[in-house]
Biopython code that builds the backbone (N, CA, C, O; Angstrom):
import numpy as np
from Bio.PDB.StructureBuilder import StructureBuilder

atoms = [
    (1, "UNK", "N", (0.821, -1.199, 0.000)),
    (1, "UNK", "CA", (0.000, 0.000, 0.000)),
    (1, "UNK", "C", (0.865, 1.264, 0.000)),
    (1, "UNK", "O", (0.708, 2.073, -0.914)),
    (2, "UNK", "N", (1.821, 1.502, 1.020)),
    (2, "UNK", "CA", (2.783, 2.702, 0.823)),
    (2, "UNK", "C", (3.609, 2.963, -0.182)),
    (2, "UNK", "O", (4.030, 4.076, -0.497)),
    (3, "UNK", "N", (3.973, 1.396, -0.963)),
    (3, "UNK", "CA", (4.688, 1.572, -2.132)),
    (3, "UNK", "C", (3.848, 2.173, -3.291)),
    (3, "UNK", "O", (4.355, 2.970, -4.081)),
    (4, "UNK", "N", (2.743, 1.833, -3.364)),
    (4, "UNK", "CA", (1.816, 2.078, -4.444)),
    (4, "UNK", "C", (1.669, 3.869, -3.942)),
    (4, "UNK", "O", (1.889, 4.718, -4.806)),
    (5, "UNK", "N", (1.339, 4.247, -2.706)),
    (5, "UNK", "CA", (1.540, 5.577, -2.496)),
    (5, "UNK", "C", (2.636, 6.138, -3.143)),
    (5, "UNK", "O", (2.325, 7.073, -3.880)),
    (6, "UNK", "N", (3.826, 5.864, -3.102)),
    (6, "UNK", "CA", (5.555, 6.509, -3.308)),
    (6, "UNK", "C", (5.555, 6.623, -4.838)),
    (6, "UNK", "O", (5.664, 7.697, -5.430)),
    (7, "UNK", "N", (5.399, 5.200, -5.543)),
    (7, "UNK", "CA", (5.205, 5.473, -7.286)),
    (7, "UNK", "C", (4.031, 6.143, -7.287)),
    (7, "UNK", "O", (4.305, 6.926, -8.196)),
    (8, "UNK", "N", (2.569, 6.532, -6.856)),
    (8, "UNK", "CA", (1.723, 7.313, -7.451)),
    (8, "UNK", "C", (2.282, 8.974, -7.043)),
    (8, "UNK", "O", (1.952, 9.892, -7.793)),
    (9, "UNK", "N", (2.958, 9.193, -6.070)),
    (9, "UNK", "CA", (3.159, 10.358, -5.968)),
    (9, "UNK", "C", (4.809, 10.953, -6.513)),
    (9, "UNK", "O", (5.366, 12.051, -6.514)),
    (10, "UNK", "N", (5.144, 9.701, -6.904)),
    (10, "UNK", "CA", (6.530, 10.061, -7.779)),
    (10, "UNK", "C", (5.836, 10.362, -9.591)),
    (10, "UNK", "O", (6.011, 10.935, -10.666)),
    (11, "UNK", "N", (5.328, 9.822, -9.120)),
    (11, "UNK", "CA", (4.746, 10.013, -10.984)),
    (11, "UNK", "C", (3.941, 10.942, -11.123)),
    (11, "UNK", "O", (3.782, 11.227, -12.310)),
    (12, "UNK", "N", (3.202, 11.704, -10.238)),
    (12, "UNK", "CA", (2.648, 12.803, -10.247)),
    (12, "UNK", "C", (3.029, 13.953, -10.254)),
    (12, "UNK", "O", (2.415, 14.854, -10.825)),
    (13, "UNK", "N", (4.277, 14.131, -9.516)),
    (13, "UNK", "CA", (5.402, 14.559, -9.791)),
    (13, "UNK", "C", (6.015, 15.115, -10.796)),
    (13, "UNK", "O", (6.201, 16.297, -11.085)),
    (14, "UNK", "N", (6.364, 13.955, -11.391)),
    (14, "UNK", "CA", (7.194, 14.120, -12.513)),
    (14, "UNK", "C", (6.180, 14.828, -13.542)),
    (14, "UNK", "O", (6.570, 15.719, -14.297)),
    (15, "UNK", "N", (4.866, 14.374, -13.520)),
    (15, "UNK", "CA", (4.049, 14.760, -14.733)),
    (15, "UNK", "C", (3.994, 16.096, -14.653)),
    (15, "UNK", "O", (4.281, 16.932, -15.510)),
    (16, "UNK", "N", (3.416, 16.299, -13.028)),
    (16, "UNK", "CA", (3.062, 17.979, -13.031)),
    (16, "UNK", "C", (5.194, 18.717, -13.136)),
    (16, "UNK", "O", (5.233, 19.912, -13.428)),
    (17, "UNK", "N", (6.321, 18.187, -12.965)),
    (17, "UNK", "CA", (7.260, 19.192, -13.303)),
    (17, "UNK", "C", (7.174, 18.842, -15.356)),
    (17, "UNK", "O", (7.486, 19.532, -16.327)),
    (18, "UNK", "N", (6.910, 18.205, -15.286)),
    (18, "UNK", "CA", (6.826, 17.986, -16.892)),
    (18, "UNK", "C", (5.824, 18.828, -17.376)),
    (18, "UNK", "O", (6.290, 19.671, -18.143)),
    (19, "UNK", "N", (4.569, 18.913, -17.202)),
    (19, "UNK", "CA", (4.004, 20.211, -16.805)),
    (19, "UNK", "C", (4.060, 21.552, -17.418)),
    (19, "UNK", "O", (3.580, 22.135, -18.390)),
    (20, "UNK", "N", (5.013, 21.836, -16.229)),
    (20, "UNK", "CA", (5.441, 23.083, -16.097)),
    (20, "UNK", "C", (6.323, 23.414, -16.703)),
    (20, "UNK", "O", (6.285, 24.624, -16.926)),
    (21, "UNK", "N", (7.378, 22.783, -17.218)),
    (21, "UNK", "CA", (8.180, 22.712, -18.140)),
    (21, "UNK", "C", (7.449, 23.095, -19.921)),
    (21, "UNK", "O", (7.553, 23.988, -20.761)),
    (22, "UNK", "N", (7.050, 22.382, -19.830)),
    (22, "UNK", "CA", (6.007, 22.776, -21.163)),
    (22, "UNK", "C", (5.246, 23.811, -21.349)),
    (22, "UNK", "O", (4.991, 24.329, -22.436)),
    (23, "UNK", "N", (4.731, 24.254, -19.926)),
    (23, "UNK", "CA", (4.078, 25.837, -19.802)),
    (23, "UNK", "C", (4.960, 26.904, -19.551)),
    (23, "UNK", "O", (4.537, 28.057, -19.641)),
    (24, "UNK", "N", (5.893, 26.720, -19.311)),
    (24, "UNK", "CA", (7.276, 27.390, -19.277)),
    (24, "UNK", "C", (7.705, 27.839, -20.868)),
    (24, "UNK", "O", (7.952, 28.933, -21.376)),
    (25, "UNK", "N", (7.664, 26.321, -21.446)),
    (25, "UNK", "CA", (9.068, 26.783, -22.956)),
    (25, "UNK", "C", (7.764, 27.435, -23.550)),
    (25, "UNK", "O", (7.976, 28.565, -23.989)),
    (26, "UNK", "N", (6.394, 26.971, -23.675)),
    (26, "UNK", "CA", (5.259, 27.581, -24.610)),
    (26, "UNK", "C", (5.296, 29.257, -23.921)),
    (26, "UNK", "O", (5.100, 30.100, -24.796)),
    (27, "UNK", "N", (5.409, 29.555, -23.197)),
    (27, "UNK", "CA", (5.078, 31.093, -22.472)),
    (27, "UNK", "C", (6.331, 32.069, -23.604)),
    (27, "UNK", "O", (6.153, 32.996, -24.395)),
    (28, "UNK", "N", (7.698, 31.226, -23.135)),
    (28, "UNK", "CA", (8.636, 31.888, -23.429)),
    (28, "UNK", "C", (8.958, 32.032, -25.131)),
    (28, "UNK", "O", (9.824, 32.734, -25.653)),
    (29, "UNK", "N", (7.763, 30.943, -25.936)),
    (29, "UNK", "CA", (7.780, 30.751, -27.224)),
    (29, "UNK", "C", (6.883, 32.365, -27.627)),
    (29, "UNK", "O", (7.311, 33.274, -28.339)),
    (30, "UNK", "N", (5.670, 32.303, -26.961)),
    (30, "UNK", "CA", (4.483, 33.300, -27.328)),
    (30, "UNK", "C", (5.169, 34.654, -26.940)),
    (30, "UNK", "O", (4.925, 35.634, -27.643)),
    (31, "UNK", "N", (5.895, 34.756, -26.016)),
    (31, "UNK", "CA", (6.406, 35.895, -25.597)),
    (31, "UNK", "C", (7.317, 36.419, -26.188)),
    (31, "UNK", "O", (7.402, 37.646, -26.139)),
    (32, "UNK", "N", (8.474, 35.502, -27.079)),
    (32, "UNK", "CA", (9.468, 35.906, -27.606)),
    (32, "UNK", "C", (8.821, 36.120, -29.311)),
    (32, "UNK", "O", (9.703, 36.104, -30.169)),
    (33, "UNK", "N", (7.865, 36.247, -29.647)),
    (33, "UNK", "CA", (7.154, 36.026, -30.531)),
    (33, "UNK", "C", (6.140, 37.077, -30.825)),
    (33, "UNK", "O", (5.736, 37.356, -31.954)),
    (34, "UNK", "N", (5.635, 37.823, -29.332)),
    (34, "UNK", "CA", (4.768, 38.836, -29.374)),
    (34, "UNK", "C", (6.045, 39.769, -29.716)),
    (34, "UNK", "O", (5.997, 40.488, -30.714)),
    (35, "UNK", "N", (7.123, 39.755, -28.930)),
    (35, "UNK", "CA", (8.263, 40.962, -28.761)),
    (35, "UNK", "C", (8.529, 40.904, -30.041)),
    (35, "UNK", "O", (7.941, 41.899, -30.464)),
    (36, "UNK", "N", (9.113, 40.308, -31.094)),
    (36, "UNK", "CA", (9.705, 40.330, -32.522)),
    (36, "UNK", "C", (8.728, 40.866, -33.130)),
    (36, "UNK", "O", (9.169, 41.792, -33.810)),
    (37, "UNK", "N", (7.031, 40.706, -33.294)),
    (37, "UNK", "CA", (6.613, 41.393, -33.847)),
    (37, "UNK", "C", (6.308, 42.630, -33.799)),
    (37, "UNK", "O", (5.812, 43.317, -34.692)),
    (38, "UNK", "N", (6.716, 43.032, -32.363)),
    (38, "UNK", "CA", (6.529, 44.768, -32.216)),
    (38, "UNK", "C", (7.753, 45.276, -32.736)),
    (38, "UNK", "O", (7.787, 46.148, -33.605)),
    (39, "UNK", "N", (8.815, 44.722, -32.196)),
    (39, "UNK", "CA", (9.863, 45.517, -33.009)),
    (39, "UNK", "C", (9.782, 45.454, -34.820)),
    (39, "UNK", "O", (10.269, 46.370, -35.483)),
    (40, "UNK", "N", (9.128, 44.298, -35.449)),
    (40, "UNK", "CA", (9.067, 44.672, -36.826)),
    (40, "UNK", "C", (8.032, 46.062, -36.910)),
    (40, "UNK", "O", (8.121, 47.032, -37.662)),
    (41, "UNK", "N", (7.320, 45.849, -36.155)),
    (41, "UNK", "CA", (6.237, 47.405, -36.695)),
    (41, "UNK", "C", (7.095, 48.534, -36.272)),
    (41, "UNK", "O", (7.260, 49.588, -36.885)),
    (42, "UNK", "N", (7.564, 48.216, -35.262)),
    (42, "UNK", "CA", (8.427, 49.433, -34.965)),
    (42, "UNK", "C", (9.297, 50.379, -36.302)),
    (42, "UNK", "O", (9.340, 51.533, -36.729)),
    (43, "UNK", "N", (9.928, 48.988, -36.594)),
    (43, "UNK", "CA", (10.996, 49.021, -37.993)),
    (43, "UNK", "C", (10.361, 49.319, -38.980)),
    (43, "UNK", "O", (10.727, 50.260, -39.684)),
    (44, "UNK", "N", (9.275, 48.599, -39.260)),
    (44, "UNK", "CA", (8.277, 49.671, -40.531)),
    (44, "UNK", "C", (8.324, 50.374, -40.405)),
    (44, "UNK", "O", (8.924, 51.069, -41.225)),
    (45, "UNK", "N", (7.594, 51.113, -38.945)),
    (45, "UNK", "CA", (7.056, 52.510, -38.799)),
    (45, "UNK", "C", (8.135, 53.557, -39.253)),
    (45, "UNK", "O", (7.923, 54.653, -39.772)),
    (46, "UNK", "N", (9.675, 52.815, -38.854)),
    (46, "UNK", "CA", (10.384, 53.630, -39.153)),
    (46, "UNK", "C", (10.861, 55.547, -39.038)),
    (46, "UNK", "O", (11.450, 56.382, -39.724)),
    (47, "UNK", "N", (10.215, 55.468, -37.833)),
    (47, "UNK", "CA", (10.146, 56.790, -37.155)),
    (47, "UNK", "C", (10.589, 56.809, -35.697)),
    (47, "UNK", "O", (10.026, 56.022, -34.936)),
    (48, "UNK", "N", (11.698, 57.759, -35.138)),
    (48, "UNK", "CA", (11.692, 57.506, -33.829)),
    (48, "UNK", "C", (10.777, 57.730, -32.724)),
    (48, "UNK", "O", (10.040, 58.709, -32.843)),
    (49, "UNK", "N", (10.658, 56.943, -31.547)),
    (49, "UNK", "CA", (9.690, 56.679, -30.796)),
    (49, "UNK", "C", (10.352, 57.287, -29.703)),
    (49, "UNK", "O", (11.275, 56.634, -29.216)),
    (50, "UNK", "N", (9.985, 58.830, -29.006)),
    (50, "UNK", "CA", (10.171, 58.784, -27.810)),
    (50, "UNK", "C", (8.915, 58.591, -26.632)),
    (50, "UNK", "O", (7.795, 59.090, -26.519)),
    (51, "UNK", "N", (9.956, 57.287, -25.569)),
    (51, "UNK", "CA", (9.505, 57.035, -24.863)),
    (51, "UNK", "C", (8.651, 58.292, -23.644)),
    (51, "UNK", "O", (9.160, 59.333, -23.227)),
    (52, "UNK", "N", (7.244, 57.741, -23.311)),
    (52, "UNK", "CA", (6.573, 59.316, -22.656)),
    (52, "UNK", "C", (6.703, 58.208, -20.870)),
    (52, "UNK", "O", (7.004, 58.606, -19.745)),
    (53, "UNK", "N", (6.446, 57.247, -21.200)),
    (53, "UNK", "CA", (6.326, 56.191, -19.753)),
    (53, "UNK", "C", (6.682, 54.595, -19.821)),
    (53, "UNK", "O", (7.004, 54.332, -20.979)),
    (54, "UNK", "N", (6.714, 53.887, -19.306)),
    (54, "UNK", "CA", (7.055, 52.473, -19.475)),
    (54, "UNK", "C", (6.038, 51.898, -20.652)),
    (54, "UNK", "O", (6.284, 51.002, -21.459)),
    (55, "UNK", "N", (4.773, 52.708, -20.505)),
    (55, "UNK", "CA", (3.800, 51.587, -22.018)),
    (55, "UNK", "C", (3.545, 52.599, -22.572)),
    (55, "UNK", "O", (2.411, 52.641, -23.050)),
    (56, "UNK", "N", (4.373, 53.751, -22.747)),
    (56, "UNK", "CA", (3.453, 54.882, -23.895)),
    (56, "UNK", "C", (5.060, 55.366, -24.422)),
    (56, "UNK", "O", (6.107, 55.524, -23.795)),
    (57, "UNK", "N", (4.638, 55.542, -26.149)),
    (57, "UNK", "CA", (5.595, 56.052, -26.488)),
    (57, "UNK", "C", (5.204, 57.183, -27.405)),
    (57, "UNK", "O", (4.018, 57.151, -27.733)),
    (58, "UNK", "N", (5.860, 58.094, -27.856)),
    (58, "UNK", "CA", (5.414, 59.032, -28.979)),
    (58, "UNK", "C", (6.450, 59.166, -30.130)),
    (58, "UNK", "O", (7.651, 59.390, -29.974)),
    (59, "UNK", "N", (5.667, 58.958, -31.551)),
    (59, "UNK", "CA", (6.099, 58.897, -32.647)),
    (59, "UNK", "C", (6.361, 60.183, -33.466)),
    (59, "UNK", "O", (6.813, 60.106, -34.608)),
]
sb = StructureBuilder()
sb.init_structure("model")
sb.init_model(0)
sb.init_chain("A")
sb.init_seg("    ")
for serial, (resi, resn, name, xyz) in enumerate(atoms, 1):
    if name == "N":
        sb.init_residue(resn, " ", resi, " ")
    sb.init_atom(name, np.array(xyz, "f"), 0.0, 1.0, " ", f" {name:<3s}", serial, name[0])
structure = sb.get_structure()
């Protein structure tokens, strides 16, 4: 009975760090992915942007 406890909670384990691992590299996929496409509009826009605050800029 305790053994069957130790493998069900070793394997639960592993699944949920496996998991997170996967919600990890997908975050850092979408994120590195949103960022490249702002800097291409940026690069279109092709005009300098001064910064007015951390999320506002003026063109």
């Amino acid at each position: 009975m305790i053994q069957d406890v130790c493998r069900w909670k070793q394997h639960f384990h592993s699944t949920f760090d496996d998991m997170i691992e996967r919600l990890s590299e997908e975050y850092d996929r979408v994120t590195l992915n949103q960022l490249n496409a702002q800097r291409e509009m940026i690069q279109e826009l092709s005009a300098p942007v001064i910064p007015v605050s951390k999320e506002i800029g003026i063109m």
